[in-house]
C-alpha positions as a LaTeX table, in Angstrom:
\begin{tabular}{lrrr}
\hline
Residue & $x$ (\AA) & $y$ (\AA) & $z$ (\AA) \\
\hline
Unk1 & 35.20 & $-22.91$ & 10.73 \\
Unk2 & 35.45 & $-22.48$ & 14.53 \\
Unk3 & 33.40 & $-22.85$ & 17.55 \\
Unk4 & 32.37 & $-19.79$ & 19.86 \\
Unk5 & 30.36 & $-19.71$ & 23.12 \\
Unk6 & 27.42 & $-17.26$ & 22.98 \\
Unk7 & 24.92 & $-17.21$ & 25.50 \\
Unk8 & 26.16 & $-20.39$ & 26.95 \\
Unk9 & 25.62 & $-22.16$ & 23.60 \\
Unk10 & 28.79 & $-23.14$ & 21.17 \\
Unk11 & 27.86 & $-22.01$ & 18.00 \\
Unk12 & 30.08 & $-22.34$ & 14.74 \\
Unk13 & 31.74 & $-19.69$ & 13.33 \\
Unk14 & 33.15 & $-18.61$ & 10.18 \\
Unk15 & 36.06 & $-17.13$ & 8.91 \\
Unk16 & 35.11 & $-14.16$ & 7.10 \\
Unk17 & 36.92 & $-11.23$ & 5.48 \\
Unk18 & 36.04 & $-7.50$ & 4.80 \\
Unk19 & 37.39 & $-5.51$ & 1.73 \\
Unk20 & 36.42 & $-1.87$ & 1.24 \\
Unk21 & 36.84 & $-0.84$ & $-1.72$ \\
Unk22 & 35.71 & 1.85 & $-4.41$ \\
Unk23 & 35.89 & $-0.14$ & $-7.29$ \\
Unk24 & 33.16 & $-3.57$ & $-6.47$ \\
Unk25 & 31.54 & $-4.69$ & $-9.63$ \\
Unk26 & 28.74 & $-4.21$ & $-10.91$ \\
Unk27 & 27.56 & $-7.36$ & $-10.38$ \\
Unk28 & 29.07 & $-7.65$ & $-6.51$ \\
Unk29 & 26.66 & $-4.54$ & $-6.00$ \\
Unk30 & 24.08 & $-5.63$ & $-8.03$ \\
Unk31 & 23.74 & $-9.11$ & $-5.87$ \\
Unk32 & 23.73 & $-6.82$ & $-2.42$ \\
Unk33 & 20.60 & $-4.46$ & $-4.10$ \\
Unk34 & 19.15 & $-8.16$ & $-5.24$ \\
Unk35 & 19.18 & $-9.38$ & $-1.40$ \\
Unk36 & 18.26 & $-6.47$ & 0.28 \\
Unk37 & 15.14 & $-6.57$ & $-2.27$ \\
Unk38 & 14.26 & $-10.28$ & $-1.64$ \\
Unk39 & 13.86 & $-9.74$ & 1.76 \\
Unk40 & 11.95 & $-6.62$ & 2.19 \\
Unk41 & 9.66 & $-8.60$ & $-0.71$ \\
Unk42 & 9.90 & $-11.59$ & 2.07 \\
Unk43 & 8.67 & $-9.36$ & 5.13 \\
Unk44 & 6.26 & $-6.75$ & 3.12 \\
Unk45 & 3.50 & $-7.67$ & 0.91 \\
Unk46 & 3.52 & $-4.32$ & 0.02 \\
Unk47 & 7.40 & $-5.13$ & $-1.68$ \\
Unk48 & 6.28 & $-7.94$ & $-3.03$ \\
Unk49 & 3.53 & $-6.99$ & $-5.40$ \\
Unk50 & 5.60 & $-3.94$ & $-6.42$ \\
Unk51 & 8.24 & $-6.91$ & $-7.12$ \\
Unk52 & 5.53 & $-8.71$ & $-9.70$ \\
Unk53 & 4.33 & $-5.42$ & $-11.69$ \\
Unk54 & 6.89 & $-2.82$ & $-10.70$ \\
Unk55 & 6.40 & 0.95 & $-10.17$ \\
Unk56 & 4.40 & 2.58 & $-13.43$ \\
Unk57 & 5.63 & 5.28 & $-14.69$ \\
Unk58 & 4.44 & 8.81 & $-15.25$ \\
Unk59 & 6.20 & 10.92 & $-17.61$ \\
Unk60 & 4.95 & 14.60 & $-19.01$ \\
Unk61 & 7.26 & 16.35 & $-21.59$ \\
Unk62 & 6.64 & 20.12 & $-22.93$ \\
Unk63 & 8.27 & 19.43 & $-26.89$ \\
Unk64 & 8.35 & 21.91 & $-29.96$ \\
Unk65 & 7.45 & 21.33 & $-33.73$ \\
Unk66 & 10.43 & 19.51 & $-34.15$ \\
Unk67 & 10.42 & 17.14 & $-30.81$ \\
Unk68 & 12.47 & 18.97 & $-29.26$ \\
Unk69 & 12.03 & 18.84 & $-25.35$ \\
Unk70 & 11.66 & 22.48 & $-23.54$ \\
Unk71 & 10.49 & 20.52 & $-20.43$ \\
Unk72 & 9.51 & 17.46 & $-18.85$ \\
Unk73 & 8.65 & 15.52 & $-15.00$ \\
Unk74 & 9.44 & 12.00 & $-14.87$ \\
Unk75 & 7.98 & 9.74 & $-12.42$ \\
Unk76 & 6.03 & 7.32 & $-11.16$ \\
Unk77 & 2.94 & 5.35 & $-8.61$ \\
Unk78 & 2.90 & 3.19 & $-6.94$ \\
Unk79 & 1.33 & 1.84 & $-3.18$ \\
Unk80 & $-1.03$ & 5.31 & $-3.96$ \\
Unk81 & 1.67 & 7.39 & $-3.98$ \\
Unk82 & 3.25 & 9.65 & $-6.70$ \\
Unk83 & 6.99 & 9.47 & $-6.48$ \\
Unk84 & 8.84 & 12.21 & $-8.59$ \\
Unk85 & 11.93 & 11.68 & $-9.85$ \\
Unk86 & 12.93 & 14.94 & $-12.02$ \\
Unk87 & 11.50 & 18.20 & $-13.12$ \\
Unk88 & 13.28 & 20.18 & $-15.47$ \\
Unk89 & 12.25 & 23.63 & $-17.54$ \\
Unk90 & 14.56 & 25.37 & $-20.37$ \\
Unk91 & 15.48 & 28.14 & $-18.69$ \\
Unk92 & 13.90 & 30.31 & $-21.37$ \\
Unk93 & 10.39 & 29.01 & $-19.55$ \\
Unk94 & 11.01 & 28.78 & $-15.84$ \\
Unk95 & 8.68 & 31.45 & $-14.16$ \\
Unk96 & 5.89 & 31.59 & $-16.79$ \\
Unk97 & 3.78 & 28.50 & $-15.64$ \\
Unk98 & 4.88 & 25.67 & $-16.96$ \\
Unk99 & 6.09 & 24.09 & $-14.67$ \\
Unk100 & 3.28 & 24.10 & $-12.49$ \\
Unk101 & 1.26 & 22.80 & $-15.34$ \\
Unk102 & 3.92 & 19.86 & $-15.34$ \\
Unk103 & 3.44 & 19.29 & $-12.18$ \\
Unk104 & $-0.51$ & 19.82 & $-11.97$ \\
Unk105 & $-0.92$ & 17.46 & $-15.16$ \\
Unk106 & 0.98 & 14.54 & $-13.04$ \\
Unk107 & $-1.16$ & 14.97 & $-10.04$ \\
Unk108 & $-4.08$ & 14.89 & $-11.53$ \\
Unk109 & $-3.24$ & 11.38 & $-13.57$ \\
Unk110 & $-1.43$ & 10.39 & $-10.12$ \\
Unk111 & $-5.36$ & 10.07 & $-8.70$ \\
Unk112 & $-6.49$ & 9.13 & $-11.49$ \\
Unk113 & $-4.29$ & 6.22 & $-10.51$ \\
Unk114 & $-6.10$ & 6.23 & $-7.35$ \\
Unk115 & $-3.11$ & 7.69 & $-5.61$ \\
Unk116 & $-3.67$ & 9.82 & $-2.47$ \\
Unk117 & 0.44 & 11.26 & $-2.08$ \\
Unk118 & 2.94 & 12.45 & $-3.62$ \\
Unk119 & 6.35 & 12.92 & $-2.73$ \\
Unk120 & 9.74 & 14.32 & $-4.30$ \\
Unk121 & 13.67 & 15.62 & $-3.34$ \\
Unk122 & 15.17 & 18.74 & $-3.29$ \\
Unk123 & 18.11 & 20.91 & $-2.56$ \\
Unk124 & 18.05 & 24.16 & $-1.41$ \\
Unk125 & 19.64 & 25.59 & $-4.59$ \\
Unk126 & 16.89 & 24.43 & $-6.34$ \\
Unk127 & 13.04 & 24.22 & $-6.46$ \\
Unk128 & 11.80 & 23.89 & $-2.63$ \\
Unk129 & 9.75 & 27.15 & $-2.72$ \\
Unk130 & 8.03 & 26.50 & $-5.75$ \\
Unk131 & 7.09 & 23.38 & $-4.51$ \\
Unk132 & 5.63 & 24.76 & $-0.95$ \\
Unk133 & 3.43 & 27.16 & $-3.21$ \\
Unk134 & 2.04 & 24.24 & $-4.69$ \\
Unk135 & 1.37 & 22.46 & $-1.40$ \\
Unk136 & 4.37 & 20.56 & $-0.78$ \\
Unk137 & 5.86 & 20.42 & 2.60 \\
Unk138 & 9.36 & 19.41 & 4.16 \\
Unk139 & 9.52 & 16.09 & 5.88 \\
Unk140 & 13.25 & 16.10 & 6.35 \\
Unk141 & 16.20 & 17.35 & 5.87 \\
Unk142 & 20.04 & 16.99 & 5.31 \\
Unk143 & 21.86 & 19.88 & 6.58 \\
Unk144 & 25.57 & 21.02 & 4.63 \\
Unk145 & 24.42 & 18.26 & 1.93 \\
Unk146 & 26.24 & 19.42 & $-0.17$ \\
Unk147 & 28.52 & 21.82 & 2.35 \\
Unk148 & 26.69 & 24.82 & 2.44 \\
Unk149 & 23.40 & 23.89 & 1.34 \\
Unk150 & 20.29 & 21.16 & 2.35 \\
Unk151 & 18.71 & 18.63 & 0.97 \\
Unk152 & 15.00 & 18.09 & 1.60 \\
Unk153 & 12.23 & 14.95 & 1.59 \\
Unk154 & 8.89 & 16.79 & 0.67 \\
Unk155 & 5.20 & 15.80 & 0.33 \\
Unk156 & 1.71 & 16.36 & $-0.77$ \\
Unk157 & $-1.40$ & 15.13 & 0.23 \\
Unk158 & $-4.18$ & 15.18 & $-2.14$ \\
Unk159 & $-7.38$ & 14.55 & 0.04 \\
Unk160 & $-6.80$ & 16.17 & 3.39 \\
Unk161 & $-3.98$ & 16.32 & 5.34 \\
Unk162 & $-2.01$ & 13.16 & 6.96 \\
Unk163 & $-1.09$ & 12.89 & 10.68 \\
Unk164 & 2.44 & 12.31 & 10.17 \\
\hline
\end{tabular}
């Protein structure tokens, strides 16, 4: 430990390293992910209940006599929102509906949840203007992510329109 004048006051100091690396453990970037958690859960009540019951999720799956799976959205609510993580179609299917009856069957069991949002993340090479025809709009984007193409935040909102 040392001593160091800031502002007029000595305060101690500590000798402290930095290592970059690409190969931290698990657990060294498991314990960073654990802090930054603790305090958002310290500053937002919001964080905090999601902390106690956790996000729940909300999965639909298109399957065939056998179980296999043709199709499926996973997500989840939570805070009145409808976070979607993937949706995927057997390319046999894509264009013929389904997926907007994924899509429609988790938003309508998203307000049933009493949420009033939904939001999801897309790149350009993918899904964005099937999205927009189902009232999704861009709230950001990534430019050349990956080189060449975007990446884009998007959002829904069920009962009227947000000012943001």
């Amino acid at each position: 430990m040392g001593k160091a004048k800031v502002d007029g006051a000595v305060k101690e100091t500590r000798e402290l390293d930095f290592t970059l690396t690409d190969q931290a453990s698990e657990e060294d970037r498991g314990f960073i992910h654990h802090q930054l958690k603790a305090f958002n859960a310290s500053v937002s009540g919001h964080h905090r209940a999601l902390r106690g019951s956790g996000p729940t999720p909300l999965d639909v799956f298109i399957r065939d006599s056998q179980d296999r799976i043709w199709g499926g959205l996973t997500a989840s609510t939570y805070w009145d929102w409808l976070e979607i993580d993937d949706l995927w179609l057997d390319e046999s299917l894509r264009g013929l509906g389904y997926g907007r009856k994924l899509l429609t069957m988790a938003e309508a069991e998203a307000k049933a949840r009493g949420c009033s949002h939904a939001f999801l993340q897309t790149f350009s090479f993918q899904a964005r203007g099937f999205y927009e025809k189902l009232g999704y709009r861009e709230v950001g984007c990534l430019d050349d992510y990956p080189p060449g193409q975007k990446f884009f935040w998007m959002r829904k909102d069920f009962y009227g329109l947000a000012s943001y």
